[in-house]
C-alpha positions in Angstrom: 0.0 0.0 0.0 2.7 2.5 0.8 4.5 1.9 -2.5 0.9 2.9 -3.9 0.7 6.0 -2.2 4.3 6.9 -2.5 3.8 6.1 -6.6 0.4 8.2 -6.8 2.1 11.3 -4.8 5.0 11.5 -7.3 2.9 10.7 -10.2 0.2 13.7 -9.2 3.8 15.8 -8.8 5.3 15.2 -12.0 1.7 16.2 -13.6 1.5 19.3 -12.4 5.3 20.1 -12.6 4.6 19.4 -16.4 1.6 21.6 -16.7 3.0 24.3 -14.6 6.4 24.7 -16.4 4.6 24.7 -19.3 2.3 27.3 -18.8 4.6 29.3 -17.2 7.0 28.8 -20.1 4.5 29.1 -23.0 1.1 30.9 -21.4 -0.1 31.9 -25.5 -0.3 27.9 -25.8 -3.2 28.0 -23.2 -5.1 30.8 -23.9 -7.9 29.0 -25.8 -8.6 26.7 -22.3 -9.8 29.8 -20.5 -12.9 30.0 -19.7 -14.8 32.4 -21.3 -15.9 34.6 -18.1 -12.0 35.6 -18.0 -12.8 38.1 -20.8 -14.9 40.2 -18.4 -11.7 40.5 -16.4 -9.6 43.9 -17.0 -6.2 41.4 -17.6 -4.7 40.1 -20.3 -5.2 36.2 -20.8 -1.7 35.8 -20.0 -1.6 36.5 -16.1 -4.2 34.2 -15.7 -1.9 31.2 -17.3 1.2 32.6 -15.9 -0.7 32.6 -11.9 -2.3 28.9 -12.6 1.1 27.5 -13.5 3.0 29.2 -10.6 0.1 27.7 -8.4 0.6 24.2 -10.3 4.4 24.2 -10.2 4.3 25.4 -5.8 1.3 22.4 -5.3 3.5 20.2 -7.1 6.6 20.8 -5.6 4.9 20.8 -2.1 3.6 17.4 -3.0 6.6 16.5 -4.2 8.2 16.9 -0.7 5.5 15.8 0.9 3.9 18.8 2.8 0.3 19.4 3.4 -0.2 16.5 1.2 -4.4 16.5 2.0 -5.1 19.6 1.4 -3.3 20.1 -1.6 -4.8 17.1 -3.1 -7.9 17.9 -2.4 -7.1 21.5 -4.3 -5.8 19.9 -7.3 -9.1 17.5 -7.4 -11.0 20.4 -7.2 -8.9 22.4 -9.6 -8.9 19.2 -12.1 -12.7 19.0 -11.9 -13.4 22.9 -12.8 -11.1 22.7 -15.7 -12.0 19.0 -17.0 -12.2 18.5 -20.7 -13.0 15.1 -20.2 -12.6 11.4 -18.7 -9.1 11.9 -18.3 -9.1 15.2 -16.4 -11.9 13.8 -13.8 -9.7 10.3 -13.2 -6.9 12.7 -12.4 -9.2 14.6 -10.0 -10.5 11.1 -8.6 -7.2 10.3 -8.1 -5.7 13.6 -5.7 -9.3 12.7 -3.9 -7.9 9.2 -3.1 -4.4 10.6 -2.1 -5.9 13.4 -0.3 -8.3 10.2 1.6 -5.0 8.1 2.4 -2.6 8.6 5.2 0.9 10.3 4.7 2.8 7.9 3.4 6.7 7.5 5.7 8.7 9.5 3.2 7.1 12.4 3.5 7.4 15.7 5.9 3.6 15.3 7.1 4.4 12.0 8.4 6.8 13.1 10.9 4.2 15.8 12.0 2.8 15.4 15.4 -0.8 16.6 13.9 -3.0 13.6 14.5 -4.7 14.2 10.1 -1.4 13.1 9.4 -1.3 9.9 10.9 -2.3 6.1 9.6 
């Protein structure tokens, strides 16, 4: 089971290192996935992409290391099902609910935390 955990924390990580970099690196590419009630927004399209992928590539890294683990699963769920284009994007989301349901897995900081949430 740890394995498990350990493989769907990384996994989640890498997924939104991906996207973030990427819309960090090349925010024109993701213009055309906004939704459309960013128009009424006094901002260009670009800040938008640019903020989601900072957001992405700090969740990431934070699950990467391990830290507050829950509650940034649970945010990239959410996140996943607001912007889902399809079957894909709500397995994804279905999948940072189950990491954000399991316990901290040994390798990461929130295991060592005394907080009782964090324990098996």
């Amino acid at each position: 089971m740890e394995r498990t955990l350990i493989l769907l924390r990384v996994s989640l990580a890498a997924l939104f290192f991906w996207f973030g970099f990427q819309q960090w690196l090349y925010p024109s590419m993701w213009i055309a996935f906004l939704p459309a009630w960013t128009g009424y927004i006094p901002a260009p399209p670009n800040i938008f992409i640019m903020i989601n992928g900072c957001t992405e590539l700090i969740g990431a890294t934070a699950l990467l290391i391990g830290i507050w683990v829950r509650p940034i699963s649970v945010f990239f769920g959410l996140h996943l099902l607001f912007i889902a284009i399809g079957v894909r994007d709500a397995a994804l989301a279905a999948s940072a609910f189950a990491l954000a349901l399991s316990p901290a897995d040994r390798y990461t900081i929130d295991a060592k935390s005394p907080h009782p949430s964090n324990q098996n």
